[in-house]
C-alpha positions as YAML, in Angstrom:
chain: A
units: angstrom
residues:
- id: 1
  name: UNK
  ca: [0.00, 0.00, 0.00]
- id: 2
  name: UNK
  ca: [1.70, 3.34, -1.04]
- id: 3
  name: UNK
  ca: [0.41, 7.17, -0.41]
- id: 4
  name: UNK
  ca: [-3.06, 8.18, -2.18]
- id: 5
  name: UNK
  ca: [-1.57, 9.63, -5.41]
- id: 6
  name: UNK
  ca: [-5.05, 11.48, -5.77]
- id: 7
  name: UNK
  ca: [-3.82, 13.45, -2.44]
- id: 8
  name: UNK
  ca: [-0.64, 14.07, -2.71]
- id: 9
  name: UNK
  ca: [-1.14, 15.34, -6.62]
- id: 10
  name: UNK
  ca: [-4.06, 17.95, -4.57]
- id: 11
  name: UNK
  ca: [-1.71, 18.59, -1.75]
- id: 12
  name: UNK
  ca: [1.20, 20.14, -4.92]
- id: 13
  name: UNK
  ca: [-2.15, 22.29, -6.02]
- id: 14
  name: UNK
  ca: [-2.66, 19.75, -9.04]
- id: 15
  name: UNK
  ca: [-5.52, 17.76, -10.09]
- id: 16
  name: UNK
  ca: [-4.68, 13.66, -10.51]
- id: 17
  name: UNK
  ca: [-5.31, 12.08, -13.93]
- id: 18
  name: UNK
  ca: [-7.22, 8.85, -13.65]
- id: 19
  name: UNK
  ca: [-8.71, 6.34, -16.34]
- id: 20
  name: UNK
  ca: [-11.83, 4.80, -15.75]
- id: 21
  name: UNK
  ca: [-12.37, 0.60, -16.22]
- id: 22
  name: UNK
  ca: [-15.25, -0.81, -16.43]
- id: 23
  name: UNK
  ca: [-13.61, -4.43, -17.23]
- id: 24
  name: UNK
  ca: [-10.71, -6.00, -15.56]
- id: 25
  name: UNK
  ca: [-7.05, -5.64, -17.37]
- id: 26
  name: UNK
  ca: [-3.65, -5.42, -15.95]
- id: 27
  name: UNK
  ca: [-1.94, -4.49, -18.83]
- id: 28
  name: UNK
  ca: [-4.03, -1.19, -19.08]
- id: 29
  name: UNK
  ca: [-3.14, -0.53, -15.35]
- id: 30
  name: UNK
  ca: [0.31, -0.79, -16.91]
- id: 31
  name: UNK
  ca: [-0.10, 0.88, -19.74]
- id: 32
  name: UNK
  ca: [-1.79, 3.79, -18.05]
- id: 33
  name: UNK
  ca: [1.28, 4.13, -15.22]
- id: 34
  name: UNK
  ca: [3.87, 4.43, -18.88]
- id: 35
  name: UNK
  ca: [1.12, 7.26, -20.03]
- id: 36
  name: UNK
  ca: [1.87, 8.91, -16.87]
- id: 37
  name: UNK
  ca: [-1.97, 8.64, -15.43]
- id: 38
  name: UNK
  ca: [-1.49, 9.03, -11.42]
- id: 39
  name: UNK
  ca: [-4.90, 6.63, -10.33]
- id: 40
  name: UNK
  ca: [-7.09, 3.85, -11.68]
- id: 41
  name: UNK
  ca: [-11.06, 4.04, -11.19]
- id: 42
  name: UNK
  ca: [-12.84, 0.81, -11.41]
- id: 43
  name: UNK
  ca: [-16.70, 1.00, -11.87]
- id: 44
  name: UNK
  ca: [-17.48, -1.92, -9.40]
- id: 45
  name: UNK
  ca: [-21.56, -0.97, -10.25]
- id: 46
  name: UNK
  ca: [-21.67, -1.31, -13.69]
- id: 47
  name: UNK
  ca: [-18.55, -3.02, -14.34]
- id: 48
  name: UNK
  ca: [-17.60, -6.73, -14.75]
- id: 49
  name: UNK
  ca: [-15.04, -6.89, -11.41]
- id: 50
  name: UNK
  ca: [-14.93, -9.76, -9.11]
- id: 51
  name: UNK
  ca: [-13.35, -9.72, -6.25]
- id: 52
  name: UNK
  ca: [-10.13, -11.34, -7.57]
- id: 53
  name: UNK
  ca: [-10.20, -9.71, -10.19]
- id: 54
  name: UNK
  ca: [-9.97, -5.92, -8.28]
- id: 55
  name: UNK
  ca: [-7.27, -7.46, -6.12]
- id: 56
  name: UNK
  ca: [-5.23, -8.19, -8.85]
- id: 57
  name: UNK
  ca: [-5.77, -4.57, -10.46]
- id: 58
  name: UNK
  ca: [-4.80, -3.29, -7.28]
- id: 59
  name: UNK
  ca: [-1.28, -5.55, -7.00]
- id: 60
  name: UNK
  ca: [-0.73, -4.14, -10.80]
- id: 61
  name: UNK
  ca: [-1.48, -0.61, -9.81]
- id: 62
  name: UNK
  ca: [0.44, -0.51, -6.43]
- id: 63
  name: UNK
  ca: [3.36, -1.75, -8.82]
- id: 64
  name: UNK
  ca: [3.29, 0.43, -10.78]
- id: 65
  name: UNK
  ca: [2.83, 3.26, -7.99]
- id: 66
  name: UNK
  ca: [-0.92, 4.12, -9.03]
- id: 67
  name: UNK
  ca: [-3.62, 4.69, -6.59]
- id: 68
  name: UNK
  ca: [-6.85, 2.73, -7.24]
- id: 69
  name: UNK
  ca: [-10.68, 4.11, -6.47]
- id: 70
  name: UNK
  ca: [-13.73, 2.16, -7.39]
- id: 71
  name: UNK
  ca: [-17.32, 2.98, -6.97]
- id: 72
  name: UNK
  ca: [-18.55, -0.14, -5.40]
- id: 73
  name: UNK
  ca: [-22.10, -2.24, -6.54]
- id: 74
  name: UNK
  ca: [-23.91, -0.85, -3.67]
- id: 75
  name: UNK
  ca: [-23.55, 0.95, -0.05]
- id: 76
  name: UNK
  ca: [-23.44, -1.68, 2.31]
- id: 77
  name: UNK
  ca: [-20.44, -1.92, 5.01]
- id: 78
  name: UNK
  ca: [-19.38, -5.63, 4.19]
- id: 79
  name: UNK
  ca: [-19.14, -4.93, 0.33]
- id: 80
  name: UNK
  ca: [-17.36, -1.96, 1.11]
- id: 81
  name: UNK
  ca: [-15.10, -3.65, 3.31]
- id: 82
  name: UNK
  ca: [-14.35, -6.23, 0.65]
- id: 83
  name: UNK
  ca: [-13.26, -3.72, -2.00]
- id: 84
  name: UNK
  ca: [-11.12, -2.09, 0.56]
- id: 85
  name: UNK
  ca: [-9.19, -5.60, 2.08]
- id: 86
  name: UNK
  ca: [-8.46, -5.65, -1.88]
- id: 87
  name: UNK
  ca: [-6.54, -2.26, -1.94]
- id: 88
  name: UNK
  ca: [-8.83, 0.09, -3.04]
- id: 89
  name: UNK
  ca: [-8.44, 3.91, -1.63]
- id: 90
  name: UNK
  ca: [-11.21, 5.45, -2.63]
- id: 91
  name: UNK
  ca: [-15.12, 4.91, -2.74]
- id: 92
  name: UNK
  ca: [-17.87, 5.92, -4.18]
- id: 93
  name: UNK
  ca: [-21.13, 5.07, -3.16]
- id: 94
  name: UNK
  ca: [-23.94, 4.70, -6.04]
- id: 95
  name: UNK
  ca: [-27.24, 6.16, -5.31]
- id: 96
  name: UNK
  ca: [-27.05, 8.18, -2.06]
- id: 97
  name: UNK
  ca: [-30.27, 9.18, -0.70]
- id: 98
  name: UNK
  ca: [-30.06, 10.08, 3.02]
- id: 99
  name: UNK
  ca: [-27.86, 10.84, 5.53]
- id: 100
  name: UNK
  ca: [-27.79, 7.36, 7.20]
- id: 101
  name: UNK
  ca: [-26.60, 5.65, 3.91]
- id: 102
  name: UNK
  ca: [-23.76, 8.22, 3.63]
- id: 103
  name: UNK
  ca: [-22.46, 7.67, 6.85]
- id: 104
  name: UNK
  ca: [-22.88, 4.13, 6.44]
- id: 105
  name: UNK
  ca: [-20.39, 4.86, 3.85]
- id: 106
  name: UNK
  ca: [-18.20, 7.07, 5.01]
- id: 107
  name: UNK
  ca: [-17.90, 4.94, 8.65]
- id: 108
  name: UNK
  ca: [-17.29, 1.83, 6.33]
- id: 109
  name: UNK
  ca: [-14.26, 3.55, 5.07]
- id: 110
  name: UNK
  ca: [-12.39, 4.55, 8.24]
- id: 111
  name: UNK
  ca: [-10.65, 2.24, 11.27]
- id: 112
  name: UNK
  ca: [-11.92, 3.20, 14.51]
- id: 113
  name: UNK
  ca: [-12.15, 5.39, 16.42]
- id: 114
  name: UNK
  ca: [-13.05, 7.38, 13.25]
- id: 115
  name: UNK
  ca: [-15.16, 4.52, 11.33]
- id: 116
  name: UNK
  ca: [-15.79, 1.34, 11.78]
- id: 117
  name: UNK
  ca: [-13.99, -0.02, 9.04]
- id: 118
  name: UNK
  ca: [-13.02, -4.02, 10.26]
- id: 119
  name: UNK
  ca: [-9.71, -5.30, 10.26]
- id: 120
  name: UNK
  ca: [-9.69, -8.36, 7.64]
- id: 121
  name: UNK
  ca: [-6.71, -10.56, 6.18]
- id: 122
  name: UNK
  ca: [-6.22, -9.02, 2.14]
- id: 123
  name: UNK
  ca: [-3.99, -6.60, 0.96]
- id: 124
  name: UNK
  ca: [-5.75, -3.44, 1.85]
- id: 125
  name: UNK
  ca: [-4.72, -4.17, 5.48]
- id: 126
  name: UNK
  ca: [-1.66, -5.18, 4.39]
- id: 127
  name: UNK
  ca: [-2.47, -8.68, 5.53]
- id: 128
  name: UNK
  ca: [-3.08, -8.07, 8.90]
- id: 129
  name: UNK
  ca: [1.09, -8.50, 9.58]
- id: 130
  name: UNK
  ca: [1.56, -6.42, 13.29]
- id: 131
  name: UNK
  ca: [5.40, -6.75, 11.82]
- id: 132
  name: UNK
  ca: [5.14, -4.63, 9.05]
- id: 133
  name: UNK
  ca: [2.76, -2.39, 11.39]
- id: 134
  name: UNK
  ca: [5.98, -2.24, 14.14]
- id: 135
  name: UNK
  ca: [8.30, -1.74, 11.13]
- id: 136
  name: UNK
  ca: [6.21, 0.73, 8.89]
- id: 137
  name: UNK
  ca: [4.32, 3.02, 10.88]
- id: 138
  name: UNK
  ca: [5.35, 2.17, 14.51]
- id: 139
  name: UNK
  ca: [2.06, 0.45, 16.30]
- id: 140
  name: UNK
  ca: [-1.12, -0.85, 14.57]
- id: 141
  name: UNK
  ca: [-2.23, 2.60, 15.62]
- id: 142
  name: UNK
  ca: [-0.32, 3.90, 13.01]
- id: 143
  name: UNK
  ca: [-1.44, 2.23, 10.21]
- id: 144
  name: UNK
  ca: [-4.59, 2.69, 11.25]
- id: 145
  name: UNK
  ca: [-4.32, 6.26, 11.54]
- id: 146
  name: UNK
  ca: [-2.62, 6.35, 7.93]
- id: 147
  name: UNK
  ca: [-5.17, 4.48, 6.36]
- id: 148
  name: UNK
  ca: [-7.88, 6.71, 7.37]
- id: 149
  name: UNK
  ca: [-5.52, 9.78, 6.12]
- id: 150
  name: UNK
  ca: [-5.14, 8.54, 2.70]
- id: 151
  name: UNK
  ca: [-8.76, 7.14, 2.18]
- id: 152
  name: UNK
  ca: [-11.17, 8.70, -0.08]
- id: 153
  name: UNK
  ca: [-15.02, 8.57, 0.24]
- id: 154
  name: UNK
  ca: [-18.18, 9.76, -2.57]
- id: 155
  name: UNK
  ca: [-21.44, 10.01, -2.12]
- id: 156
  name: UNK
  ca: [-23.00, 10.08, -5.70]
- id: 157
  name: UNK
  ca: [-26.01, 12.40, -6.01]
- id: 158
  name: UNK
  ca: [-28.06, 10.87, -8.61]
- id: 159
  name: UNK
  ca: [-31.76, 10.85, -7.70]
- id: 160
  name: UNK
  ca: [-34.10, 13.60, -6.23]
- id: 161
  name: UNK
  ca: [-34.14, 12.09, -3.25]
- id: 162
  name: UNK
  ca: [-30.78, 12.04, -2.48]
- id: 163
  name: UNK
  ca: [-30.90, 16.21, -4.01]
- id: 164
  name: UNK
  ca: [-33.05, 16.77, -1.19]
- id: 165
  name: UNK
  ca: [-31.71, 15.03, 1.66]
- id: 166
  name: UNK
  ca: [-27.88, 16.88, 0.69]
- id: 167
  name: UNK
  ca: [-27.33, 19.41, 3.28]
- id: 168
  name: UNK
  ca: [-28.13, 15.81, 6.02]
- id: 169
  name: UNK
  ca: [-25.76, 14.12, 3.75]
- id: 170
  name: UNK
  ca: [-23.48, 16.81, 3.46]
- id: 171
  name: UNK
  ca: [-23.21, 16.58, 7.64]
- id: 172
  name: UNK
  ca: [-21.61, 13.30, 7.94]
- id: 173
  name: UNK
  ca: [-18.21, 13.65, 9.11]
- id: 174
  name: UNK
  ca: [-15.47, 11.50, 6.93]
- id: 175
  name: UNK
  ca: [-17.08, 11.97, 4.21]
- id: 176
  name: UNK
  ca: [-15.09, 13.77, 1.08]
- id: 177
  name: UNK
  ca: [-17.65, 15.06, -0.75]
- id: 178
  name: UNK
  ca: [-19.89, 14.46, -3.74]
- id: 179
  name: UNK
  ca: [-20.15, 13.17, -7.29]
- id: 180
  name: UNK
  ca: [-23.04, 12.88, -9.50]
- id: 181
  name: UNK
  ca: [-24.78, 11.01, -12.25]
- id: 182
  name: UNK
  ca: [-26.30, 12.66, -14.65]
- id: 183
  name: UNK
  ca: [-28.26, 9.98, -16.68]
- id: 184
  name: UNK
  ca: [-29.83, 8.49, -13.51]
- id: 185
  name: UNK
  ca: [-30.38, 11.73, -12.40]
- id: 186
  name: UNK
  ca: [-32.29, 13.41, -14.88]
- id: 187
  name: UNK
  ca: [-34.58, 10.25, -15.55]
- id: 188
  name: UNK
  ca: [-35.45, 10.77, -11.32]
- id: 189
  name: UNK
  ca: [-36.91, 14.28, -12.44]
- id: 190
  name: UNK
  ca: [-38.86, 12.81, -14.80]
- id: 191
  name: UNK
  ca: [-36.63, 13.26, -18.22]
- id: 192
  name: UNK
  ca: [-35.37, 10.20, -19.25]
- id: 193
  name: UNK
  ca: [-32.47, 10.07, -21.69]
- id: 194
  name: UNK
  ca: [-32.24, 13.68, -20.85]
- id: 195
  name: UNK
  ca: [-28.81, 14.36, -19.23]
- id: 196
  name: UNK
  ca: [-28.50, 17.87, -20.26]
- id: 197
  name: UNK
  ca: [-32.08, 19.02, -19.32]
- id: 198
  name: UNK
  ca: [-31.68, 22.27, -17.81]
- id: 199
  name: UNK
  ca: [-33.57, 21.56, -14.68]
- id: 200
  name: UNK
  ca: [-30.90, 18.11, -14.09]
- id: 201
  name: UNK
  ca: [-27.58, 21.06, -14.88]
- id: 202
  name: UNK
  ca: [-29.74, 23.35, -12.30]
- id: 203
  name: UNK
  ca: [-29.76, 21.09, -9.62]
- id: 204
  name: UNK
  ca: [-26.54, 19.38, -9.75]
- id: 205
  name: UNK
  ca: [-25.34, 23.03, -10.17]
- id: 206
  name: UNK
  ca: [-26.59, 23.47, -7.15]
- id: 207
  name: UNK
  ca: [-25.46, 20.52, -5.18]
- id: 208
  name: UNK
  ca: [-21.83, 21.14, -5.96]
- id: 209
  name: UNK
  ca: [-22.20, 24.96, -4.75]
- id: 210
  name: UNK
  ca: [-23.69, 23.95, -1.34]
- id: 211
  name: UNK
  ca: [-21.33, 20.91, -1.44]
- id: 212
  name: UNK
  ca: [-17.91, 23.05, -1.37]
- id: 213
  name: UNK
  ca: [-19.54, 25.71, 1.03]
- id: 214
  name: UNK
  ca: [-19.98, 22.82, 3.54]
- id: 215
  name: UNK
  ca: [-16.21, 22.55, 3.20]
- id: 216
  name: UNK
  ca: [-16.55, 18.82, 0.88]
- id: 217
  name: UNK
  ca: [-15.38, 18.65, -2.14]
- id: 218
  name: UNK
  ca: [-16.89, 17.48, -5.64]
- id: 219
  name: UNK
  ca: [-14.58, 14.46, -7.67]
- id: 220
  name: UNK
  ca: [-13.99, 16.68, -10.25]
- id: 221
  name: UNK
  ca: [-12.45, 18.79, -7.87]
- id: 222
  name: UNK
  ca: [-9.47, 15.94, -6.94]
- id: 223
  name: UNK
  ca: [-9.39, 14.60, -10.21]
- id: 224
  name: UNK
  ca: [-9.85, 14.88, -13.98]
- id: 225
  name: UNK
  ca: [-9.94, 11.45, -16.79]
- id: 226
  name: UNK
  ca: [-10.85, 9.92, -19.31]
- id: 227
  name: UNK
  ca: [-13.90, 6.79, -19.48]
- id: 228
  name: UNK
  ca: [-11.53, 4.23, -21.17]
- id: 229
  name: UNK
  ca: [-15.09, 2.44, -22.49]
- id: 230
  name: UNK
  ca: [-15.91, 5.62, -24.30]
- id: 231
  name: UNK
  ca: [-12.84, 6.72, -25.34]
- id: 232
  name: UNK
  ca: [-12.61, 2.71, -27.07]
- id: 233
  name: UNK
  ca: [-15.97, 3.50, -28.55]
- id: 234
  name: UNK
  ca: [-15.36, 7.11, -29.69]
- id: 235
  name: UNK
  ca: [-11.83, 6.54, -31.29]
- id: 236
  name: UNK
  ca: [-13.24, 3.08, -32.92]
- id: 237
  name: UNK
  ca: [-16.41, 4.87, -34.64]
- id: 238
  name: UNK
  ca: [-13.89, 7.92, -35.87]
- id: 239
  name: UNK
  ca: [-11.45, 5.05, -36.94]
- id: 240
  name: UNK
  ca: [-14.09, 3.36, -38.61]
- id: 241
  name: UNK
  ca: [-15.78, 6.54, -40.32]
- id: 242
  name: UNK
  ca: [-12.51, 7.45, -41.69]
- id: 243
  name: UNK
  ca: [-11.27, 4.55, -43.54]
- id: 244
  name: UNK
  ca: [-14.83, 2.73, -44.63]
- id: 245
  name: UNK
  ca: [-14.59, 3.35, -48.35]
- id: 246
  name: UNK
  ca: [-10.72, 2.35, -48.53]
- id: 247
  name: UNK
  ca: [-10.03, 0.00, -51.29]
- id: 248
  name: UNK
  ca: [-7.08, -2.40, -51.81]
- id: 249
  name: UNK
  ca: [-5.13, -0.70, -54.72]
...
């Protein structure tokens, strides 16, 4: 387990550069540490990740001296707590509606006394070994206290519900801020396939103005990248478009 790259790039004033997988690959973790991308984000919601599967994408990253964030299938401490005894340093939480579920998440995130984040045996704790504790940060206390200082935790605003329950969510200490969904959130409002309704940009507008007067932080704050899916999808239809009518001479 190394530093959160995501905070120390904020800490020199910069924002980190992350790619977003939604399938498991370790030779795009690789690939992305060569392009000089500081973090991996691994959509554990709509993405095809077991729990292998992330732990090896963490090993790959941590290699390769890249942070790794997911947004997880679904706020609940245990599934939290498995993505986290893989590696992972950051969380998002899909579909945040109140202020229990957020601190449900953010408590997940965090050893006591701050959370209630459980001790397990994977790599996220690295293993559990009081050794490497002694040798590493000085007590168990210390690791403890480290973990919590480089953890990173999301509550994605994506429905009207959770739009008007933000200022309880907004309360819940440990928590780093916000993110949104704009698909999921605009179909809540009652305009389906209607991302950039005006009333959706209003309201999310909104959100992220209370969010950073409450002293949280939106994603896009820490961090700026690229959807690796789309950018596939985007570069394959240009690719495509370009050289359909080529003939062999």
């Amino acid at each position: 387990m190394r530093e959160n790259t995501i905070l120390r790039k904020n800490r020199q004033g910069l924002k980190a550069l992350t790619i977003l997988l939604s399938f498991p690959s370790a030779e795009i973790v690789e690939l992305a540490a060569q392009a000089g991308f500081d973090a991996i984000s691994l959509d554990g919601e709509h993405g095809a990740f077991g729990s292998e599967s992330v732990d090896l994408m963490c090993r790959v990253a941590d290699g390769c001296g890249l942070t790794v964030v997911a947004r997880v299938p679904w706020v609940e401490p245990a599934m939290i707590n498995l993505w986290l005894d893989r590696g992972v340093q950051g969380v998002t939480g899909p579909r945040v509606e109140s202020g229990a579920q957020a601190r449900a998440l953010a408590n997940a995130c965090r050893y006591p006394p701050e959370g209630t984040r459980s001790w397990g045996w994977g790599r996220g704790s690295l293993f559990n070994d009081t050794a490497v504790y002694l040798e590493r940060f000085g007590s168990r206390d210390g690791f403890s206290r480290w973990a919590n200082e480089n953890i990173l935790s999301f509550a994605q605003i994506e429905t009207k519900a959770g739009y008007d329950h933000l200022d309880e969510i907004l309360a819940v200490p440990g928590l780093t801020g916000i993110t949104g969904g704009p698909n999921d959130f605009s179909a809540s409002l009652g305009y389906p396939n209607q991302p950039d309704h005006p009333e959706r940009v209003r309201l999310t507008d909104d959100a992220e103005r209370r969010t950073r007067a409450a002293g949280k932080v939106v994603a896009s704050d820490l961090t700026v990248g690229i959807n690796l899916h789309e950018w596939v999808l985007e570069a394959g239809h240009e690719f495509v478009a370009a050289h359909r009518a080529d003939r062999l001479s």
